[in-house]
N, C-alpha and C positions, 0 to 999 in steps of 0.2 A: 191909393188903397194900401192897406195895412196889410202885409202881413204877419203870421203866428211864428213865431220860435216855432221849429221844430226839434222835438224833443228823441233824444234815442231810443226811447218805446216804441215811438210811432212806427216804428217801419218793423211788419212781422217777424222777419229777416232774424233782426236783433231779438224780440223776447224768444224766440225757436233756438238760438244760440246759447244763453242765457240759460234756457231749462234744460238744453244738450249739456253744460258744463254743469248745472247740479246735479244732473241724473248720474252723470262722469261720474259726479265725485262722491254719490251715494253709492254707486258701484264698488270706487277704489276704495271706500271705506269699508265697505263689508267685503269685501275678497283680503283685505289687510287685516279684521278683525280676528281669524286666529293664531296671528302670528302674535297678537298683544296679552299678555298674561295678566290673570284678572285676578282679582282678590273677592269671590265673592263670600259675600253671608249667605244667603240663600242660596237652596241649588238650583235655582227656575235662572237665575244668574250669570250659569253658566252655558248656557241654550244660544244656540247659535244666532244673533241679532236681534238678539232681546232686547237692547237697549233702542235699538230703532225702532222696535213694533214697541215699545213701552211709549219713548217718544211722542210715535203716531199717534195713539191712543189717548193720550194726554189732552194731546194739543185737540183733539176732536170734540172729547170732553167739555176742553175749556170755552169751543167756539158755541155747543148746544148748550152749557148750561150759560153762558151768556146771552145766546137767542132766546130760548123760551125761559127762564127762569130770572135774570137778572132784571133786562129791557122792559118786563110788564113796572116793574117798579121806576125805573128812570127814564119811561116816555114822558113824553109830553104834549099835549095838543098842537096840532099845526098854529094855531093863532095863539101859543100862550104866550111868546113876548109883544102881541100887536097892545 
C-alpha cells in the first residue's frame, strides 16, 4: 500500500500557526505605522491605516469583478475540449 507525502498544510496545527504569525505581523505593522513619516498627496492619506483598508478593499474588488464580470467571458463548457 502506497502511502501519500504528507504535506505541512495537512495538519491544522500548522495552517492556525501560519495565520497566528500574519495576524502578528498585521498587528506589528499597524501599531509601527505612526512612527513612519509619510509624504502624502492627499489628505485621506494621512488617516490612520489607510493603506491597509485601501489594500483590503482593492483586493476584494479585484476577487468580485473577476467572479461575476470577467468568468462569464472565459468559461467554458464542461466538455469543450472532449
Amino acid at each position: 500500500m502506497k502511502t501519500e507525502k504528507q504535506h505541512i498544510f495537512d495538519k491544522p496545527k500548522n495552517v492556525q500557526r501560519v495565520l497566528y504569525g500574519l495576524f502578528g505581523t498585521l498587528v506589528l505593522l499597524l501599531a509601527l505605522e505612526p512612527l513612519v513619516h509619510k509624504h502624502p498627496y492627499f489628505a485621506w492619506e494621512e488617516w490612520f491605516g489607510f493603506y491597509a483598508i485601501y489594500g483590503f478593499v482593492a483586493c476584494v474588488l479585484l476577487v468580485l469583478a473577476a467572479k461575476y464580470i470577467l468568468r462569464p467571458f472565459v468559461k467554458r463548457e464542461e466538455d469543450y475540449y472532449d
